[in-house]
N, C-alpha and C positions, 0 to 999 in steps of 0.2 A: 552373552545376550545376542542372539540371532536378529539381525536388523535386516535381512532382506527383502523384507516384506510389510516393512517400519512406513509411516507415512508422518513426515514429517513438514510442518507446517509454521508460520509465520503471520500475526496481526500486526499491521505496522497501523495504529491510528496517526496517519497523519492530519496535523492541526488545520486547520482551513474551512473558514467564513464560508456563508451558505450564497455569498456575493463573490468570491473567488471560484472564477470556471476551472472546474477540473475535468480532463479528456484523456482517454488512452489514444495512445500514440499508437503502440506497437502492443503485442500478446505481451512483453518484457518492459514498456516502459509506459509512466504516465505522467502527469504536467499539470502542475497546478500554475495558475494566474496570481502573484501573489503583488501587494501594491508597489515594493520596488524590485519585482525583478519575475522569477519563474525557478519554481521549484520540481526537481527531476528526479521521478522515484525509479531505478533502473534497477534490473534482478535477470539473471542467466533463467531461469526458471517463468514461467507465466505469471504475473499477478493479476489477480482478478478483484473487485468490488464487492464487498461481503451484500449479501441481500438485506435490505431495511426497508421497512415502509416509507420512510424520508431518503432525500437527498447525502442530508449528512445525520452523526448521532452525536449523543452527548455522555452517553454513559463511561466509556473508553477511557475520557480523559476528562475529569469533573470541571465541569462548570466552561468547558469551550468544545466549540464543534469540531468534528473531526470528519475526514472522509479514510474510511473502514475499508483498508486493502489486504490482500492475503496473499500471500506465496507459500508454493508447497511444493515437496519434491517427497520420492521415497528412495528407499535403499539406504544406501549408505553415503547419500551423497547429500552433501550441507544445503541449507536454506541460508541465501545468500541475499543482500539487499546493500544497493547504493543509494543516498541522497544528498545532492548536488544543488547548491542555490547558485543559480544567474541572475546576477543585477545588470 
C-alpha cells in the first residue's frame, strides 16, 4: 500500500460545556477552561476547529457537548495527540 500521498487525519471530540472557554494557544496547542483546573490538547501537527454552525456540537459524543478538533498530517507520518489536565 503506497501511503505517500495518504492523508491522514484525527477527530478528537473533546468534552466541554458551552460555559468553558476554549482558545488556541499556538497552530499545535489549545486550552480549555475547565472548573478545576485547564485542559491541554497539544499535537506535533496543527490542529484546527472542525467548522459548525454552533460553538460546540453534540452529535460526536451523545448527550454532552464537545468542542470538535482535527489534526491531520500525510505521508507516512502518524497523527499524534497529547492531553494533559492542570488543576
Amino acid at each position: 500500500l503506497d501511503q505517500t500521498n495518504a492523508i491522514w487525519s484525527l477527530v478528537v471530540p473533546v468534552i466541554a460545556k458551552s460555559d468553558e472557554v476554549a482558545r488556541e494557544v499556538a497552530p499545535s496547542r489549545w486550552e480549555v477552561a475547565k472548573p478545576a483546573g485547564r485542559l491541554l490538547v497539544t499535537s506535533p501537527s496543527a490542529i484546527e476547529r472542525l467548522p459548525s454552525r454552533r460553538e460546540r456540537i453534540f452529535n460526536l459524543v451523545p448527550g454532552l457537548e464537545a468542542l470538535p478538533l482535527h489534526i491531520s498530517t500525510s505521508g507516512s507520518k502518524s497523527v499524534e495527540c497529547t492531553l494533559q489536565f492542570i488543576s
